[in-house]
Rosetta silent file (secondary structure, phi, psi, omega in degrees, C-alpha in Angstrom):
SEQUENCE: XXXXXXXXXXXXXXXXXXXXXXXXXXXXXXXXXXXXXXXXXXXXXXXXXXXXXXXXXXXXXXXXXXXXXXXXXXXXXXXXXXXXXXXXXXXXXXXXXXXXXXXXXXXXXXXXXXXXXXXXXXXXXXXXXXXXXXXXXXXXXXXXXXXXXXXXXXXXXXXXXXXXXXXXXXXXXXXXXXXXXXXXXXXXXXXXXXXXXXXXXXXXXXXXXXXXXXXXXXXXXXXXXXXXXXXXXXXXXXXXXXXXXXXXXXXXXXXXXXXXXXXXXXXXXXXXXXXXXXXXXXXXXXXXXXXXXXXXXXXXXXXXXXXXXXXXXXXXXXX
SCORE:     score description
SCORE:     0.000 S_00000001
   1 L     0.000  145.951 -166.009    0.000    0.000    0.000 S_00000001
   2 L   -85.180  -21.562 -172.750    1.273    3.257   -0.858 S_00000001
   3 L  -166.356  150.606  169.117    0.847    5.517    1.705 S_00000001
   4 L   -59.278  135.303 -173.623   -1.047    5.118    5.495 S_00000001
   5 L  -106.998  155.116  -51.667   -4.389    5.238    6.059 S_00000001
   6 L    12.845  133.859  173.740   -6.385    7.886    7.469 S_00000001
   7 L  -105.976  159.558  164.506   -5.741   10.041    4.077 S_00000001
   8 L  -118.991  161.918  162.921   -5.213   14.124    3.949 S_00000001
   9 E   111.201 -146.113 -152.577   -5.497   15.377    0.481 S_00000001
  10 E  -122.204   54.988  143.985   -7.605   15.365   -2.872 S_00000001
  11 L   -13.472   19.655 -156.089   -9.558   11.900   -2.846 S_00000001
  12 L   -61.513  150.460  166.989  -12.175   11.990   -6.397 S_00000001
  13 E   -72.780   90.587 -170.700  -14.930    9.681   -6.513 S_00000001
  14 L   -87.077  145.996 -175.741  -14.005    8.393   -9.864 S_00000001
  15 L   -47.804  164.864  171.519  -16.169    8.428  -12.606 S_00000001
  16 L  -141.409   90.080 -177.637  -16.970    5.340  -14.397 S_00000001
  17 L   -81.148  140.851 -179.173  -17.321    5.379  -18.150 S_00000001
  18 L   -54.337 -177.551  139.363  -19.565    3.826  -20.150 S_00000001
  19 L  -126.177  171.427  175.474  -19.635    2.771  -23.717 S_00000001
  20 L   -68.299  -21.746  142.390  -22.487    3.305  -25.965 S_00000001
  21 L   -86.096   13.318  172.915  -24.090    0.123  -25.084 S_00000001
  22 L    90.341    5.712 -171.835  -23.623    0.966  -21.392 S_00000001
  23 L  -122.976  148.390 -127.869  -20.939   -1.349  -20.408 S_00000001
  24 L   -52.086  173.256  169.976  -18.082   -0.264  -18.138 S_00000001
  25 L  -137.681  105.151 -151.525  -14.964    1.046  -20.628 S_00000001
  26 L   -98.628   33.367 -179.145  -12.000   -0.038  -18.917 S_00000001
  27 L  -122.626  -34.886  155.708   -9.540    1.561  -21.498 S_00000001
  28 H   -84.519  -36.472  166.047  -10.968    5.072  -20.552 S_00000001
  29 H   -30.812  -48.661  165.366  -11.035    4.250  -17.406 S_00000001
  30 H   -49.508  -72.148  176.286   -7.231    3.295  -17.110 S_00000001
  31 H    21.232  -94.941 -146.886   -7.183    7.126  -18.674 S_00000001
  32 H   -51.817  -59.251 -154.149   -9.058    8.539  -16.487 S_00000001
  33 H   -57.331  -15.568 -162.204   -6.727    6.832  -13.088 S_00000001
  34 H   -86.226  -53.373  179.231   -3.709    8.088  -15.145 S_00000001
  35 H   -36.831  -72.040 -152.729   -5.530   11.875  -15.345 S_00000001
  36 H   -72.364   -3.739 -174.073   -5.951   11.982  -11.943 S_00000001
  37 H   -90.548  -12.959  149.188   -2.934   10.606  -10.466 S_00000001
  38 H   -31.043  -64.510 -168.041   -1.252   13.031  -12.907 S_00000001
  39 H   -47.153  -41.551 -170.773   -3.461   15.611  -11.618 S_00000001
  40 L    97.743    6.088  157.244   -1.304   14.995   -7.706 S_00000001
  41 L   -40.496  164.919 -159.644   -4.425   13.566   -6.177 S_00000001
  42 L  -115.163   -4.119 -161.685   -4.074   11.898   -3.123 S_00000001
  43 E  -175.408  173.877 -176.241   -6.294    8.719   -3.073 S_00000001
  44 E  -156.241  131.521  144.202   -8.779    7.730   -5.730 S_00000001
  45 E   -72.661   93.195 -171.715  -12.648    6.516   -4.567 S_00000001
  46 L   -79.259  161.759  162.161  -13.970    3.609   -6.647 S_00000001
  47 L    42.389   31.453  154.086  -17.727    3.237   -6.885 S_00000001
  48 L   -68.698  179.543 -178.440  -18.862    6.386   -5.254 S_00000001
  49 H   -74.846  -32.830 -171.435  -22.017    8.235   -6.387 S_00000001
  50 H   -87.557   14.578  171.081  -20.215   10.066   -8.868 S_00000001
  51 H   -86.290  -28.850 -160.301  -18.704    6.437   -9.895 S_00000001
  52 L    71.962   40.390 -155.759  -22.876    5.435  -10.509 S_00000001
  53 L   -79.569  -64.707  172.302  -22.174    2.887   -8.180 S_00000001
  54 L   -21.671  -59.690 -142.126  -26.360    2.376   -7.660 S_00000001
  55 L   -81.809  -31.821 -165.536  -26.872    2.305  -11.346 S_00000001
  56 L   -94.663  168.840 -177.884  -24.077   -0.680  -12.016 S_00000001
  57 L   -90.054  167.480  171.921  -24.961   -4.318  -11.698 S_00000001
  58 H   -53.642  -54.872 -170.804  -22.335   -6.480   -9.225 S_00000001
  59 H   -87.119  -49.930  166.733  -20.537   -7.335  -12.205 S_00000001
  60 H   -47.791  -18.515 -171.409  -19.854   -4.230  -13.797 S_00000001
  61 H   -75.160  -39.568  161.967  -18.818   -2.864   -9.884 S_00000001
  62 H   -11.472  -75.142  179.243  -16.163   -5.889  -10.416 S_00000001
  63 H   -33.855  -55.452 -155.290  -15.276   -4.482  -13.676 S_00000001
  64 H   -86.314  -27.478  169.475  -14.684   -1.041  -12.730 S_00000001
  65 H   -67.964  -44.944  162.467  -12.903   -1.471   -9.365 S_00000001
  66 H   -50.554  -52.833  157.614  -10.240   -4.164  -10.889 S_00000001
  67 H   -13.733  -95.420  172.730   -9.884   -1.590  -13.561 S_00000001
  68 H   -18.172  -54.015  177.213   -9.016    1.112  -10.995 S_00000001
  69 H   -72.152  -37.979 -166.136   -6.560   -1.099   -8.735 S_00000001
  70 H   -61.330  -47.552 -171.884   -5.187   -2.394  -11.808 S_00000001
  71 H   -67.209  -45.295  174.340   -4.873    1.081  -13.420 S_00000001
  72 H   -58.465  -55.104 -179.675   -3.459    2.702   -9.781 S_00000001
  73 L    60.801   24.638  156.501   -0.393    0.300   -9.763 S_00000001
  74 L    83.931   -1.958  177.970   -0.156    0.859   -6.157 S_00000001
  75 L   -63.742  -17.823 -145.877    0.835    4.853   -6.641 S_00000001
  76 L  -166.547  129.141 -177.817   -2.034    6.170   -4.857 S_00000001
  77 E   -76.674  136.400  153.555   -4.655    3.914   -2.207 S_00000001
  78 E   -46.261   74.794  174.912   -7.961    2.492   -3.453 S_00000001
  79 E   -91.793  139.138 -159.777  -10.600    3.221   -1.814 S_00000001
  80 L   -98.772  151.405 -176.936  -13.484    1.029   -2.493 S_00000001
  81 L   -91.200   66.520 -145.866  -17.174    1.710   -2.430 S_00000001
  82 L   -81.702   48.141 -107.005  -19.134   -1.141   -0.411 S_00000001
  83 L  -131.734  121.907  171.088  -22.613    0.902   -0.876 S_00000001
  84 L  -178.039  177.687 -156.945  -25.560   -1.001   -0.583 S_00000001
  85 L   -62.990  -64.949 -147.333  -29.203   -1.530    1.369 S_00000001
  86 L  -125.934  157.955 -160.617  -28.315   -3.745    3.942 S_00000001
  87 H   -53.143  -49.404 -170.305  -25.480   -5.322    6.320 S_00000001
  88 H   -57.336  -39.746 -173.333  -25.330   -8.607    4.647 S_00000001
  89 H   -58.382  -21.979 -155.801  -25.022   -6.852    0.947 S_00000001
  90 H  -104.840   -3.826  142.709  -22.726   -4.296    1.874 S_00000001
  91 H   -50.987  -44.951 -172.060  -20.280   -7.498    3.570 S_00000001
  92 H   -84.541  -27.068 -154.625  -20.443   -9.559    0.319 S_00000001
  93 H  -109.167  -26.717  167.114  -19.576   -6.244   -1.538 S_00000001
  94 H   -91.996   -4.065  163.334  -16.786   -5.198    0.872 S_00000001
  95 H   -87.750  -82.818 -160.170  -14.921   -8.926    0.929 S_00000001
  96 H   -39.045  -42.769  172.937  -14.949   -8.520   -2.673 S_00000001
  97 H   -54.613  -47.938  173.750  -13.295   -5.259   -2.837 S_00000001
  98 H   -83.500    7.540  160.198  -10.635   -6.805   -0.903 S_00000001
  99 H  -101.866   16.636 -169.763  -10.144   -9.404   -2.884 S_00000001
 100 L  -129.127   22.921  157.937   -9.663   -7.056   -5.676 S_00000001
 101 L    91.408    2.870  160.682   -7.023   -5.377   -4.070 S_00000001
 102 L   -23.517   70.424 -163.443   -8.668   -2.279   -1.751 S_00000001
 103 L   -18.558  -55.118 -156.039   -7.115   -0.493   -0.044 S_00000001
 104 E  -153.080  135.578 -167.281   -9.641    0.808    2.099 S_00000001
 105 E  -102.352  153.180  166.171  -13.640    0.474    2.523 S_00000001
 106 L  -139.342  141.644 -178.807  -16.632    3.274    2.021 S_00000001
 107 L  -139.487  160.085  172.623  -20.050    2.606    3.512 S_00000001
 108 E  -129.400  157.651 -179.651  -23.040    4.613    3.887 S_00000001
 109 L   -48.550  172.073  163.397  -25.660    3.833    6.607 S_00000001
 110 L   -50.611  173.302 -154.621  -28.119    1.042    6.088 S_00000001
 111 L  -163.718  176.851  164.680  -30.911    2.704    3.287 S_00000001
 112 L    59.322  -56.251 -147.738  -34.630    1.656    2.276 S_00000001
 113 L   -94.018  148.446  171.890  -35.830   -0.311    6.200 S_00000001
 114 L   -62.562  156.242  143.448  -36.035    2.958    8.541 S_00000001
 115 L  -125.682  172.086  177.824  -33.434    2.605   10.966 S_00000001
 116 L  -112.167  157.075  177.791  -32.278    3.520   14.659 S_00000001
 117 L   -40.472  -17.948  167.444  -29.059    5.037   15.507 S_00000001
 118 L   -55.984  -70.052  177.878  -28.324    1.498   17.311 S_00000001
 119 H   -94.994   -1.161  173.457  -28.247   -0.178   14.284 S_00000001
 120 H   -78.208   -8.017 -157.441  -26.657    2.076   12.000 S_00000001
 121 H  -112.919  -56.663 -166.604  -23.625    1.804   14.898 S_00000001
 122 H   -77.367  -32.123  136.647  -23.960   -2.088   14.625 S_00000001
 123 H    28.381  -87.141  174.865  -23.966   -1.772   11.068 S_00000001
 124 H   -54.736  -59.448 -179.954  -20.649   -0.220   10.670 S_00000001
 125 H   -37.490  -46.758 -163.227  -19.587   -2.236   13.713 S_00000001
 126 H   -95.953  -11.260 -169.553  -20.030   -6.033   11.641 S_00000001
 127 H   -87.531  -64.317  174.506  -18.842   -4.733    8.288 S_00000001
 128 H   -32.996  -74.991 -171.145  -15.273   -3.417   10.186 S_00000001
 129 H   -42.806  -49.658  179.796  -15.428   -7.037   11.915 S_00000001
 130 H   -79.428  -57.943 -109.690  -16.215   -9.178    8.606 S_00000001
 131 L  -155.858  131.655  175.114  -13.902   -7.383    6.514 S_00000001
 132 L   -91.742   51.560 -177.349  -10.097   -6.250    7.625 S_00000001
 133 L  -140.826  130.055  179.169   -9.877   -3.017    5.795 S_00000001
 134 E   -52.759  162.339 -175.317  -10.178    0.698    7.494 S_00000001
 135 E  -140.504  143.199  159.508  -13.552    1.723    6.579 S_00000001
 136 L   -77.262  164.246  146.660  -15.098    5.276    5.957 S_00000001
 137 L  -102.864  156.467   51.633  -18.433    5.895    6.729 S_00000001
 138 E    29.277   69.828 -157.055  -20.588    7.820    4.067 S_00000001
 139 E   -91.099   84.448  164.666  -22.634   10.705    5.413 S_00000001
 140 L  -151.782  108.405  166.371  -25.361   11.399    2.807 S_00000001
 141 L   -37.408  -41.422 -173.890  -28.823   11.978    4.256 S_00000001
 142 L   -66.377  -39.256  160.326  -29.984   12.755    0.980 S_00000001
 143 L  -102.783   -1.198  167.210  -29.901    9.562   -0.324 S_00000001
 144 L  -101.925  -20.164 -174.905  -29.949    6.962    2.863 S_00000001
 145 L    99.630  -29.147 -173.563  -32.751    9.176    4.849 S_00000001
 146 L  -124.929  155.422  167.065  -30.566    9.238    7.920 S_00000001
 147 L   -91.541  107.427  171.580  -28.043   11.541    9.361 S_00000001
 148 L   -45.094  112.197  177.799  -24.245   10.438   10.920 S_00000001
 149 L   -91.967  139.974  156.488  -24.879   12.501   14.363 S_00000001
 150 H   -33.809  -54.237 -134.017  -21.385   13.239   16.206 S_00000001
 151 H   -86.526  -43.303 -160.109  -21.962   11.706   18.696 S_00000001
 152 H   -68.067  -54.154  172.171  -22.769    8.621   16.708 S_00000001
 153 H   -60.643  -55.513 -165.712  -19.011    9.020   14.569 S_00000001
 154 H   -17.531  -75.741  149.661  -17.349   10.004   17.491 S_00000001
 155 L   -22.528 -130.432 -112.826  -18.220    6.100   19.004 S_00000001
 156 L   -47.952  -17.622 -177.640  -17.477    4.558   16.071 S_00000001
 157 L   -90.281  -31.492  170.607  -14.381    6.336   15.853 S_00000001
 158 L  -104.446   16.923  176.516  -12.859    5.966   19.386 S_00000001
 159 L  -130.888    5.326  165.783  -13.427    2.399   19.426 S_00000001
 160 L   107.016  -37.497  176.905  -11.557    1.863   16.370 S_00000001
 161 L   -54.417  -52.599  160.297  -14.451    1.147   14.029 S_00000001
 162 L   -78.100  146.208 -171.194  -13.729    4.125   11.676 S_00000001
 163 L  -110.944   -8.711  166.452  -11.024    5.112   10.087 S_00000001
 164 L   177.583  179.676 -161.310  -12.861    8.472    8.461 S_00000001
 165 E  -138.763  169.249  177.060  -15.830    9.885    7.401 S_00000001
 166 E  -128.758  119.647 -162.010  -16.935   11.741    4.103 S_00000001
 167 E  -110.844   98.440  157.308  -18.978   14.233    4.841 S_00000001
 168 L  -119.420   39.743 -176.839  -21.469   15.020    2.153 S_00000001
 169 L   -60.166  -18.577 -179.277  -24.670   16.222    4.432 S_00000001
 170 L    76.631   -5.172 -140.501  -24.532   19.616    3.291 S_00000001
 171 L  -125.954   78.423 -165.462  -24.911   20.322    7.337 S_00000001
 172 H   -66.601  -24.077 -178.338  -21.754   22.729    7.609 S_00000001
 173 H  -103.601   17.109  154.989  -22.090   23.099   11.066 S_00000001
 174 H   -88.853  -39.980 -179.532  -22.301   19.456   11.895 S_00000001
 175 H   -55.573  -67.903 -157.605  -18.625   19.175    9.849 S_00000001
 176 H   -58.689  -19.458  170.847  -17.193   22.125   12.070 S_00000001
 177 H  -103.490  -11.876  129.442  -18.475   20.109   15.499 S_00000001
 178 H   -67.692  -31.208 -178.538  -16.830   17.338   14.154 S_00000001
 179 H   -40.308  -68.360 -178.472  -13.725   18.859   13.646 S_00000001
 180 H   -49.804  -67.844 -139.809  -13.155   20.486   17.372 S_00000001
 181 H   -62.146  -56.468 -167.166  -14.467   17.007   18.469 S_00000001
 182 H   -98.125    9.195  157.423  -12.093   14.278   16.369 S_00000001
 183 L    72.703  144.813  169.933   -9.410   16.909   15.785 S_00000001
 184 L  -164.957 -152.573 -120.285   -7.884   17.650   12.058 S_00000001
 185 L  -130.842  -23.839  161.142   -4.906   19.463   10.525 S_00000001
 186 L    65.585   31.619  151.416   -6.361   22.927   10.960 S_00000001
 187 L    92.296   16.074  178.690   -4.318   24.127    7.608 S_00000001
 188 L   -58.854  147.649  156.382   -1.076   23.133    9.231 S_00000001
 189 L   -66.429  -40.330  161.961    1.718   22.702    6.481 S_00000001
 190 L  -123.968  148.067 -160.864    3.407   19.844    8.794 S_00000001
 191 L   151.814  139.538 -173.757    2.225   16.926   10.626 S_00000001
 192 L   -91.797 -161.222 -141.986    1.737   13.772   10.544 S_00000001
 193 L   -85.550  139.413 -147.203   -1.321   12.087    9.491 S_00000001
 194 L   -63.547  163.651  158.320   -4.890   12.622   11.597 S_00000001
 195 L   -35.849  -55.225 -155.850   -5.881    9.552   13.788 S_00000001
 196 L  -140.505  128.263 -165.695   -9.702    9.953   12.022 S_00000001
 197 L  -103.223  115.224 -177.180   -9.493   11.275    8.283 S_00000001
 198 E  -115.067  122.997 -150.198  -12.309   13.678    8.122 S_00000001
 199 E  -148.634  102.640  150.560  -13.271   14.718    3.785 S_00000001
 200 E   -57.111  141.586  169.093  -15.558   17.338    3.148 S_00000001
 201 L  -108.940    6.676 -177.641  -17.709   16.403   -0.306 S_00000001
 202 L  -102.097  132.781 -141.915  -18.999   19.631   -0.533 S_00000001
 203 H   -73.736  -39.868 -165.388  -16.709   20.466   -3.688 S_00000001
 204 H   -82.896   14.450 -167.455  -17.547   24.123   -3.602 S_00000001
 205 H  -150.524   46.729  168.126  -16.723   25.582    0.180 S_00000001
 206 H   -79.932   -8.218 -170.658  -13.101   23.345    0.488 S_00000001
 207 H  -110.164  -27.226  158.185  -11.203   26.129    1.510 S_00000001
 208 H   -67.555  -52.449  179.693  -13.315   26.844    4.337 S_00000001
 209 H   -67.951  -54.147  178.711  -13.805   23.219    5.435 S_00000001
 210 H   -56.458  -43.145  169.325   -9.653   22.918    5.302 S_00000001
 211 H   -54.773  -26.018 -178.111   -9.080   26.381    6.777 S_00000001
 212 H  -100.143  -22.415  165.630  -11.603   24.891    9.961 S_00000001
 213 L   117.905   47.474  119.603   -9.165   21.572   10.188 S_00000001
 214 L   -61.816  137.289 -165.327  -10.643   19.234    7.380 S_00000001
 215 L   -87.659   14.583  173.601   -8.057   16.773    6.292 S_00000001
 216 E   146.752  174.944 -163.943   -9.146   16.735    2.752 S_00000001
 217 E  -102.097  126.321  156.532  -11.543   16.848   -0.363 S_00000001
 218 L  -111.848   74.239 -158.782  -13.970   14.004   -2.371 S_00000001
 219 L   -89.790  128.389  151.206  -14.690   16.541   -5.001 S_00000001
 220 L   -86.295    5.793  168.579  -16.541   14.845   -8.311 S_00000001
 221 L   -90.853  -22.940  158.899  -15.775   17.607  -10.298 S_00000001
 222 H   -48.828  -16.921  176.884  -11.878   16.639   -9.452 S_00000001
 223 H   -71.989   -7.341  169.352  -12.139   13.977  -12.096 S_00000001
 224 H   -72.544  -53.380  173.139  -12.459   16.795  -13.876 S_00000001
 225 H  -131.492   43.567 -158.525  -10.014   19.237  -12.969 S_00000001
 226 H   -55.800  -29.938 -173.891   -8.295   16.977  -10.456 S_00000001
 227 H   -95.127    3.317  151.288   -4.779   19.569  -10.227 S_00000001
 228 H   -72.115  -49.896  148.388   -7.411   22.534   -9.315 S_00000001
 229 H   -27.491  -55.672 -153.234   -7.718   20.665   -6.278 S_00000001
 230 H   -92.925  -10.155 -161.978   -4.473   19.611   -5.340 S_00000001
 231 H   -89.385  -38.424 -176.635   -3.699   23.278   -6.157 S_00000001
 232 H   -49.917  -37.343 -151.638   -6.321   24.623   -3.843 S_00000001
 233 H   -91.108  -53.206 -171.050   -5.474   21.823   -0.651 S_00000001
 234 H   -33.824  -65.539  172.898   -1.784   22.790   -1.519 S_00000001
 235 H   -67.012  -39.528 -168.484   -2.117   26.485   -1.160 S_00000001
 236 H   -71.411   18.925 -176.379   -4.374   26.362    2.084 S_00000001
 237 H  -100.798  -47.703 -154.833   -1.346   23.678    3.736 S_00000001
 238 H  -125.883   28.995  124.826    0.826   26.028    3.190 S_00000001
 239 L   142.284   14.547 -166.463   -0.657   29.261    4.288 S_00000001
 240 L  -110.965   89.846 -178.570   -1.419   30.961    0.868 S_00000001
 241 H   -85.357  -20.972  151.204   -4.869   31.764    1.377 S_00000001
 242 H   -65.797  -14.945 -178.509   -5.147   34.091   -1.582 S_00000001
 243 H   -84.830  -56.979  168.628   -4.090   31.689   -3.613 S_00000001
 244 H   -39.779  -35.557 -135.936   -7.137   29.280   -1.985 S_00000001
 245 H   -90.078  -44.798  175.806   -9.376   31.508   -2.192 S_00000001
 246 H   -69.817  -46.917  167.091   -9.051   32.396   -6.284 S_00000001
 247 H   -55.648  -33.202  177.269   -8.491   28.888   -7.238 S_00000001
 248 H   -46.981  -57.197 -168.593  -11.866   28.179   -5.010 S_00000001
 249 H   -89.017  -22.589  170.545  -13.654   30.448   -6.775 S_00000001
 250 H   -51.974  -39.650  156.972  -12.085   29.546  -10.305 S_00000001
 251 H   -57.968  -57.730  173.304  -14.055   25.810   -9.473 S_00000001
 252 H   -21.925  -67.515 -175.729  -17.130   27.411   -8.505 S_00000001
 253 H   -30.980  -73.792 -168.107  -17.118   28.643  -12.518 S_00000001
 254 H   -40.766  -51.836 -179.553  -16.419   25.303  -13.613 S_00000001
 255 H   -27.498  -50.614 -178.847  -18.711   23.745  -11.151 S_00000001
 256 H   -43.688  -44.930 -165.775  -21.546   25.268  -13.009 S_00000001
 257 L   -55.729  -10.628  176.674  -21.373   23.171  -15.668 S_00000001
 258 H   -53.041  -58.696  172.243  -23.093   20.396  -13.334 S_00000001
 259 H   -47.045   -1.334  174.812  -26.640   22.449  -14.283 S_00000001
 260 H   -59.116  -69.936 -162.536  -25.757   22.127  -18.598 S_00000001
 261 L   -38.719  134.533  142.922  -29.069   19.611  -18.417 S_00000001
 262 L   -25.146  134.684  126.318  -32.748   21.375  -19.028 S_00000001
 263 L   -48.434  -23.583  168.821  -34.216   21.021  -15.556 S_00000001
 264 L   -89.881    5.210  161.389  -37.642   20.401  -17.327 S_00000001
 265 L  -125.231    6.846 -178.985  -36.320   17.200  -19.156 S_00000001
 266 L  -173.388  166.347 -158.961  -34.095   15.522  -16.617 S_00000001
 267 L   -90.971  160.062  176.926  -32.747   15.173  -13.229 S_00000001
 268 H   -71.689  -30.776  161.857  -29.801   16.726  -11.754 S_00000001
 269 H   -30.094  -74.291 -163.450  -28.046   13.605  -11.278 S_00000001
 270 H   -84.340   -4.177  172.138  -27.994   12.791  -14.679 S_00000001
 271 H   -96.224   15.298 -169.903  -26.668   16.541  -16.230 S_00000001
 272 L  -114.035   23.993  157.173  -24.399   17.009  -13.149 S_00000001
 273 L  -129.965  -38.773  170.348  -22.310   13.241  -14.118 S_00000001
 274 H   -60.968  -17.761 -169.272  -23.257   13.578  -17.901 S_00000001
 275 H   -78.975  -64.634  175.019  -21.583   16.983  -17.644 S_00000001
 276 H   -46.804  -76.525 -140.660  -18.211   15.225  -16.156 S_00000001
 277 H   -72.617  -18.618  174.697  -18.154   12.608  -18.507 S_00000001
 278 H   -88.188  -24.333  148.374  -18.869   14.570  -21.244 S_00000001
 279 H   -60.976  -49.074  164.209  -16.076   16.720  -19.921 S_00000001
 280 H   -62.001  -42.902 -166.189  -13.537   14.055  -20.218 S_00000001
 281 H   -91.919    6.361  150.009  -14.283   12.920  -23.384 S_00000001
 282 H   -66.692  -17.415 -174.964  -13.734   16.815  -24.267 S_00000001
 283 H   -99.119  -16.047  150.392  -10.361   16.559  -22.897 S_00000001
 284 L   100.073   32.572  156.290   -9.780   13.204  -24.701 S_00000001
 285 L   -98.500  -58.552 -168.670  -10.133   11.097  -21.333 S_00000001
 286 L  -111.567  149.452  174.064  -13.484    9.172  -22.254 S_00000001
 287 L   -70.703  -33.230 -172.105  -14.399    7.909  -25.237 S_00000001
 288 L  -154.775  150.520  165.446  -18.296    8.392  -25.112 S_00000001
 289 L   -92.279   23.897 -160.871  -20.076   10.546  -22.507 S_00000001
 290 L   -44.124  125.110  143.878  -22.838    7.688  -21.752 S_00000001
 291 L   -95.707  160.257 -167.502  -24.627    7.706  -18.488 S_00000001
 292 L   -90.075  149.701 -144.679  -26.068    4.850  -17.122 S_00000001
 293 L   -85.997  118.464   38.950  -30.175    4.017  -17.706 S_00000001
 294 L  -123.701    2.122  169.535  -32.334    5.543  -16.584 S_00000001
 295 L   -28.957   99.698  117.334  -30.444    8.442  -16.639 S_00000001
 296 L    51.698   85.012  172.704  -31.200   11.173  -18.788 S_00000001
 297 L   -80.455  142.535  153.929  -28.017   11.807  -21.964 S_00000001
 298 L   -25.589  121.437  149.071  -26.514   15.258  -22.312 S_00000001
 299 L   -41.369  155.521  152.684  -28.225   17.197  -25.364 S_00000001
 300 H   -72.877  -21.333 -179.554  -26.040   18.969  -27.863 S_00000001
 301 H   -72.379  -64.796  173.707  -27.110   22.180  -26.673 S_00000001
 302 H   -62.053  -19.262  130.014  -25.723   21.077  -23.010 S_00000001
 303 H   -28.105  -51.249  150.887  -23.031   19.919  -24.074 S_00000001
 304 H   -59.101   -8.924 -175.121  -22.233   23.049  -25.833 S_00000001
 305 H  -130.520  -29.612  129.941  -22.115   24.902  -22.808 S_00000001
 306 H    -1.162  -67.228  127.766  -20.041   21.912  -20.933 S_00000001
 307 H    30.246  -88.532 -168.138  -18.018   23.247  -23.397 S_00000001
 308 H   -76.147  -24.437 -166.690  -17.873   26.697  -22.718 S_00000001
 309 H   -86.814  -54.742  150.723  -17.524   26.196  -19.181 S_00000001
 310 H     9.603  -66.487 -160.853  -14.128   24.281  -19.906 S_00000001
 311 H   -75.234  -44.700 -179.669  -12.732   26.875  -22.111 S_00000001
 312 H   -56.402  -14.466 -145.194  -13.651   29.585  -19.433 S_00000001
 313 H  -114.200  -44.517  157.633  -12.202   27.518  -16.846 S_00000001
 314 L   111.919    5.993  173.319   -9.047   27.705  -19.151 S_00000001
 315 L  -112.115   34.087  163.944   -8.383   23.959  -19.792 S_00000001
 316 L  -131.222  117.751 -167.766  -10.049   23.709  -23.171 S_00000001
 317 L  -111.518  -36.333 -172.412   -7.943   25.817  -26.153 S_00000001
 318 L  -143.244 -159.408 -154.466   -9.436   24.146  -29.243 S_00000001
 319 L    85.502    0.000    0.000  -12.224   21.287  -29.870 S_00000001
């Protein structure tokens, strides 16, 4: 393994392209691990949401995570995506990741049976237990229904079960009362590495979350611009906050391009991952921008402004 786990740094949830029948394409894919480790990322996140990880069958998750490990060559840790309803599923899906070579585990609470705070704790608790690999937790409410409470990481965290969290809750002032609680790097330049790895996902207020002692980013627009990141975590480590602060808002721009879909013919899902993938294959990373069914495809007209935001953004000269 390449480096120790708890990670600091620039983390993307990598993308997982498609082909035009819909089946993974593990020749952009190599690409793609080659952009971002290019890029100075710090870690790479298989099968995240902005991976489609819901959307693929078991064997395509297979596909795309061998791909990934294969493609990594040990430069950078794996972290794997183990994302599923229930304890037993998200066990059989976390052995496999480590038998594909994982680094590291990502879980989100249990999802569809309501649950209590009890079992969301044993939850975590038997997946860490079945499976030898640090494990993340997963905080997004928006799609499991429930909310990581402090109190709830805290446990799970001082007893060893976690090894970090991902914070994409949106609930900035749940982040900042982890922080004080489980401690982080507070924008130090040197140090070693936290105890409990704490990764804001919300891509657009990183300079803020690092500047308050987050240990790093799981931006999906880094598959995009993955060395806008690394430039951004770079300057706020080492105290050049003007430098944060313009690169911050130079993403913001880009960011926009998640919103290229009509809102009156499709979901935000599918134009805010058709717009990365359709990014890449402007930049000659993916071959086809395909999202996966039932998803929505990128228009020419949104596309065209994908496009635009690119060129604006300053890493598109011709095309």
């Amino acid at each position: 393994m390449p480096s120790s786990l708890p990670l600091c740094g620039v983390v993307p949830p990598v993308c997982t392209p498609l082909d035009a029948a819909g089946e993974v394409d593990t020749a952009s894919l190599a690409r793609l691990v080659d952009h971002l480790v290019d890029g100075g990322v710090h870690g790479l996140f298989a099968l995240g949401s902005s991976s489609e990880v819901a959307f693929l069958t078991d064997r395509q998750r297979a596909v795309a995570l061998e791909a990934v490990v294969e493609a990594a060559r040990g430069r950078v840790p794996v972290l794997a995506g183990a994302i599923d309803m229930t304890t037993p599923r998200v066990v059989e899906h976390a052995r496999a990741a480590r038998a594909m070579g994982a680094d590291a585990l990502v879980a989100t609470a249990p999802f569809y049976a309501r649950t209590h705070p009890v079992e969301i704790a044993r939850h975590f608790r038997t997946v860490r237990e079945r499976v030898d690999l640090p494990l993340f937790a997963y905080d997004l409410p928006v799609s499991v229904h429930s909310k990581l409470s402090t109190g709830l990481v805290r446990d799970l965290a001082e007893d060893g079960t976690l090894a970090g969290l991902k914070d994409s809750s949106g609930d900035e002032g749940s982040l900042r009362r982890l922080i004080v609680e489980l401690g982080g790097r507070h924008g130090r330049a040197e140090g070693p590495a936290p105890a409990f790895s704490i990764l804001t996902g919300s891509e657009l207020t990183v300079d803020a979350a690092l500047l308050a002692g987050a240990d790093g980013v799981v931006p999906g627009l880094g598959n995009v611009d993955p060395a806008g990141y690394v430039r951004l975590y770079d300057a706020v480590r080492g105290g050049d906050l003007d430098t944060a602060v313009k690169e911050q808002e130079r993403l913001v721009e880009l960011f926009a391009l998640v919103d290229a879909g009509p809102q009156d013919t499709m979901g935000r899902n599918s134009s805010a991952i058709g717009a990365f993938k359709h990014a890449l294959r402007l930049l000659g990373v993916f071959a086809h921008g395909t999202t996966a069914a039932p998803q929505v495809q990128l228009g020419d007209d949104a596309i065209a402004l994908v496009r635009e935001r690119l060129r604006a953004a300053g890493m598109l000269t011709v095309r």
